[in-house]
VOGU-3710 file (C-alpha; in Angstrom, 3 decimals, decimal comma):
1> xxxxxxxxxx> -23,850/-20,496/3,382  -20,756/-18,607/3,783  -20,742/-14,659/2,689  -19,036/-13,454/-0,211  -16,255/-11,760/2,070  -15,602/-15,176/3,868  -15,327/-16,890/0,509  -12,770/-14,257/-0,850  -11,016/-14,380/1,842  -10,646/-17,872/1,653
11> xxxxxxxxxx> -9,322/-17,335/-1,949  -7,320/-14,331/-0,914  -5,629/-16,146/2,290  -4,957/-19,483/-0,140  -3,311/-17,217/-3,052  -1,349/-15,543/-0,380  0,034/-18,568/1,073  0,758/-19,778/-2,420  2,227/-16,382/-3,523  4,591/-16,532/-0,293
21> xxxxxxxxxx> 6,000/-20,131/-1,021  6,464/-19,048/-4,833  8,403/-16,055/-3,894  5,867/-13,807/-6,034  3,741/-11,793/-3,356  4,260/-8,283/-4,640  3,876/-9,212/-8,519  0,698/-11,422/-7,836  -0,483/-8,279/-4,995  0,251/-6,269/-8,606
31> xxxxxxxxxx> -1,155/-8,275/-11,059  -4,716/-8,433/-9,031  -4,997/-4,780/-8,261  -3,781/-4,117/-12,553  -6,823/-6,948/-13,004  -9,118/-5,043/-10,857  -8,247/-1,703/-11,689  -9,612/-2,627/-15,320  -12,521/-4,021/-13,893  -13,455/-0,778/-11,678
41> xxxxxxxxxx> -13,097/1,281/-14,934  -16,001/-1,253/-16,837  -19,301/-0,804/-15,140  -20,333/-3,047/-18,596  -18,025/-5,645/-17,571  -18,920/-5,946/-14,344  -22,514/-6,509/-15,052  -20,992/-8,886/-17,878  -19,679/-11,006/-15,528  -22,533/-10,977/-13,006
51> xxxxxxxxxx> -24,923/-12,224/-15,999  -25,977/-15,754/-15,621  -26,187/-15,801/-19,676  -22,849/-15,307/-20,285  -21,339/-18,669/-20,651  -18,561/-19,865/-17,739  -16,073/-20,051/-21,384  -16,488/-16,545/-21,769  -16,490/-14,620/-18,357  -12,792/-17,038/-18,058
61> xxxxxxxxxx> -11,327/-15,146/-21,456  -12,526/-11,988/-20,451  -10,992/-12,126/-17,367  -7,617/-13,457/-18,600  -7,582/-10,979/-21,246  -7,890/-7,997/-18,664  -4,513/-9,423/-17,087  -1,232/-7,462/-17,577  1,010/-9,273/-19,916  3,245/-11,586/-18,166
71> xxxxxxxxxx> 1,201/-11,935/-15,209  1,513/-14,497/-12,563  0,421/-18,452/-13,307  -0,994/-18,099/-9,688  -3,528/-15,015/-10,658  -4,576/-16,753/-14,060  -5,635/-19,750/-12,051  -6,920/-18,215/-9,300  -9,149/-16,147/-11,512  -10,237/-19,514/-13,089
81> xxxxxxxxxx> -11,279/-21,014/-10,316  -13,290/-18,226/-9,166  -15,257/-18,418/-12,503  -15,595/-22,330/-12,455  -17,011/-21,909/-8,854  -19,604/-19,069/-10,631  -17,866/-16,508/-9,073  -17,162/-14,622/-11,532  -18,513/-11,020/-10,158  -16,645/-11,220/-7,271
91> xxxxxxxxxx> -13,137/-11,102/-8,521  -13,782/-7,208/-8,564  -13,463/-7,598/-4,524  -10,640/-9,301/-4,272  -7,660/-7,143/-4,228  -9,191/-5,313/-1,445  -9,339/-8,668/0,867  -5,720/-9,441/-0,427  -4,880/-6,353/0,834  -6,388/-7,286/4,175
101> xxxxxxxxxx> -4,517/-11,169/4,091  -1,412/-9,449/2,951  -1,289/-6,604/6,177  -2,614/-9,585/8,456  0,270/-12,025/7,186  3,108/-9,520/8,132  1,986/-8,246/11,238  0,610/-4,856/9,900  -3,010/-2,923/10,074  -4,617/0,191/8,870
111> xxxxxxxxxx> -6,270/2,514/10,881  -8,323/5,333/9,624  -8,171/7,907/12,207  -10,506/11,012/12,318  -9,750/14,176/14,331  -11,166/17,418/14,033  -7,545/18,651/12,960  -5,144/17,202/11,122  -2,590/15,307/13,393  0,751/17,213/14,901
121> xxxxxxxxxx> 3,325/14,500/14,554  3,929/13,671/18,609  -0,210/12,929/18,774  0,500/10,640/15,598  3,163/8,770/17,016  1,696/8,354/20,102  -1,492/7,115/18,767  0,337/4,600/16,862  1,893/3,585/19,696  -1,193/3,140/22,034
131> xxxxxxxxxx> -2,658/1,429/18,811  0,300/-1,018/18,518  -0,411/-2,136/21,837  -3,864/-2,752/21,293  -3,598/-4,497/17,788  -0,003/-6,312/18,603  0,535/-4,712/15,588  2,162/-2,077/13,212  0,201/0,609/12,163  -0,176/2,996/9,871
141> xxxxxxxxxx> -2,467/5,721/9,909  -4,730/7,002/7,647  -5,973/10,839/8,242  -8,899/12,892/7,967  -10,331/15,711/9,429  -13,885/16,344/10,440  -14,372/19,640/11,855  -17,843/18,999/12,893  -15,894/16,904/15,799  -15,328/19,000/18,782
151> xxxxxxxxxx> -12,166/17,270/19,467  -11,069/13,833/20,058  -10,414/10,899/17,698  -12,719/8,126/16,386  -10,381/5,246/15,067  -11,301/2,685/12,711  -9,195/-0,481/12,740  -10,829/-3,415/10,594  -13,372/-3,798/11,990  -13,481/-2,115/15,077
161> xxxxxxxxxx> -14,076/0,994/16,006  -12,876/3,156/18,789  -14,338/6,575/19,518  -12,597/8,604/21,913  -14,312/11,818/20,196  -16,019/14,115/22,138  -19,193/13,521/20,853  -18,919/9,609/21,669  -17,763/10,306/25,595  -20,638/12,583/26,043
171> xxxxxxxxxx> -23,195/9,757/24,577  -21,467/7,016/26,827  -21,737/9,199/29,443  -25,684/9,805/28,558  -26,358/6,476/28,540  -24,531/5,480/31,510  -26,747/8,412/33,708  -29,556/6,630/31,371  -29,278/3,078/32,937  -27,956/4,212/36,289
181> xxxxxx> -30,258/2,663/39,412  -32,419/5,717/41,055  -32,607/5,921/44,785  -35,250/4,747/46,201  -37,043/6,646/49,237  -37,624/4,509/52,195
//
């Protein structure tokens, strides 16, 4: 059975590649994260929708009714679908994963970098640069500081995560000395 994150993404990735031929990516990109702003705001709704009680009918015109006036054809069915499939609670989710399809689709990534200072702009841009090379991809960095690092960077890009703090070269180097052979006394 596939995970709810394959399954939006699925939805997201098919929407996107709809959006692109219909010329509409930004307005349906705005139209989703309008829908799911409202959504984030209604802890009531969201447990609405999650219900198995509430009839397929009525988690459809609650939906439709949270979306801007005028918004895309491709949202409204999109939304739809996900409540036909009994989906319903996971339309909160996806404007994050279009997000995701959207940076994949045009080359783009987010990393989240934290340092234990901010940034001076020549260690940005060369981060982005040696993260560009890595990825194949254009960056852009999101900062934060965590001043209980000693120095160093841990980056997060989707997924993965690279730690070139302090703290995480002294526990590779621990566990390297760990699992290193012993001599052995002849």
């Amino acid at each position: 059975m596939a995970s709810s994150a394959q399954v939006l993404t699925r939805y997201a990735t098919a929407l996107h590649d709809l959006a692109t031929r219909a010329g509409a990516v930004e307005r349906v990109g705005a139209d989703l994260h309008a829908l799911v702003a409202h959504l984030r705001a209604s802890p009531d709704l969201q447990r609405q929708l999650a219900s198995p009680r509430l009839p397929r009918e009525q988690k459809r015109a609650l939906l439709v009714g949270l979306l801007p006036a005028g918004a895309h054809d491709l949202v409204r069915r999109t939304v739809s679908l996900l409540v036909d499939k009994g989906r319903a609670a996971q339309v909160a989710g996806l404007d994050a994963v279009w997000v995701e399809v959207d940076l994949e689709v045009s080359g783009r990534a987010s990393a989240t970098v934290t340092s234990a200072a901010p940034l001076d702009e020549a260690a940005r841009a060369k981060l982005q640069v040696q993260l560009a090379r890595v990825t194949g991809k254009t960056i852009s960095l999101q900062e934060r500081v965590d001043p209980s690092l000693l120095g160093g960077v841990r980056v997060l890009v989707g997924s993965r995560m690279i730690d070139g703090s302090v703290q995480g070269r002294l526990a590779a180097l621990r566990e390297r000395l760990l699992n290193a052979p012993l001599p052995t006394s002849d």
